[in-house]
Structures are given as C-alpha cells and as structure tokens.
N, C-alpha and C positions, 0 to 999 in steps of 0.2 A: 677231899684233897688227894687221895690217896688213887687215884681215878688219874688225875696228871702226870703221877711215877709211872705211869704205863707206856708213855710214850717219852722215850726217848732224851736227854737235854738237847741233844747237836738238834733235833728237829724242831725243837721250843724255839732255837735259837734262829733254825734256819727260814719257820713261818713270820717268825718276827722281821728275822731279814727280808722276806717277801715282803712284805707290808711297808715296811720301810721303803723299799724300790718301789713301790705303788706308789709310797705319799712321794717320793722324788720326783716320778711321771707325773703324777698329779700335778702338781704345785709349780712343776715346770710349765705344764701346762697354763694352769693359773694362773703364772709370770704375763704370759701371753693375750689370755681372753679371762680376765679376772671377774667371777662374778659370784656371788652370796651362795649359789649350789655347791657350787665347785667348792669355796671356801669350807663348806659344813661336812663332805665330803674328806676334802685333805684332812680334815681333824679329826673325823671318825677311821679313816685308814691309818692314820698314825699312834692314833688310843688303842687301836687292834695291835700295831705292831709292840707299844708298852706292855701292852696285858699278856702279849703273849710270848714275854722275856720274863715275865714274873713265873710262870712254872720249872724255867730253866734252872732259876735260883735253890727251886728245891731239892731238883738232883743234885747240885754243885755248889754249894752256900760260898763259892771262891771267886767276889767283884773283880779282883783283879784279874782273874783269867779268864772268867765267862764274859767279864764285860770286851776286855782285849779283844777275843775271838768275836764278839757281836762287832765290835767296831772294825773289825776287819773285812764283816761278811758285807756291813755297811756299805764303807770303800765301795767292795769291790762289788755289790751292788750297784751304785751308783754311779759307777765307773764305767760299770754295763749298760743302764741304762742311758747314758750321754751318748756315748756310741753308738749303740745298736738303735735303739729309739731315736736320736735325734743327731747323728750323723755325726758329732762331735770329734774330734781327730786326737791320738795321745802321739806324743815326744817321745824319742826311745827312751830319756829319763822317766818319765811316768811312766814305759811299761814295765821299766825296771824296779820302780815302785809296786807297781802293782803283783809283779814277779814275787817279789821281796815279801809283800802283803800274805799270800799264798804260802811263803815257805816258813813265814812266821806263824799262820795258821798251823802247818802240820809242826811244828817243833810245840807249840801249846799243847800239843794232842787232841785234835780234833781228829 
C-alpha cells in the first residue's frame, strides 16, 4: 500500500477523472450503437476510474473534500467531453457554471 503514497492524491484523483470521461465517451457512445462489447467495456473503464479514487483516500482520509474535488473534476470532465467529442453547445449560464466549478476547485486546494 505504501507504493500508492508515492504518487500523488490530485493525480489518483485526476486518473480517476480520466476514466470517468472514458466511461462518459463510452457509454455515450453506447446510447447510440448499444451492444454487449461496448456494455463490458463501460463497466471495466468505470471499475478503473473507482479503484483508482480508492488511493486518493489514503493521502487524504477527507470524503468531503476529496470527494467534492472528484466531483468537480467529473463535471468538468464531462463537460469536456459533450463539447469537444460530440459537439454539444453550453449557455453562458453553464459556462459560468463551469467557471464557478473551476474556482471552487482552487478554493478546496487542489
């Protein structure tokens, strides 16, 4: 276990977020052309993106703020990938949202 303090929490948190924006493409995808690959897939990229918030916890034993910051990185993952991946348009309210997402990040201390 001791092999996990070596790297980082913000990057436990930030590979989790990758995975998490995979299983969103994913499954977005899926939406579209749903078939039993695809399905076993989504649920192996998102068991990666779990597993690999469970080492974040050990630097930072604090749910409420490690989880806040995942869930932000979330968003704004996902946020990214509607856009960029699949053209998806935001409201200057959502990017003031998303704005907001970002300054509530740095005020956590990430």
């Amino acid at each position: 276990m001791k092999l996990l303090l070596y790297i980082p929490a913000i990057v436990w948190l930030l590979i989790s977020a990758a995975f998490y924006a995979a299983g969103e493409y994913l499954s977005k995808r899926w939406g579209t052309h749903p078939s039993w690959s695809l399905t076993v897939i989504v649920v192996i990229v998102y068991a990666l993106g779990t597993l690999s918030w469970l080492p974040a916890l050990l630097h930072k034993n604090q749910l409420a703020i490690m989880g806040t910051i995942w869930l932000l990185l979330a968003v704004i993952a996902t946020v990214t990938i509607g856009v960029f991946a699949y053209h998806e348009h935001l409201t200057s309210l959502q990017l003031l949202g998303v704005a907001l997402a970002l300054i509530a990040m740095a005020l956590l201390g990430i």
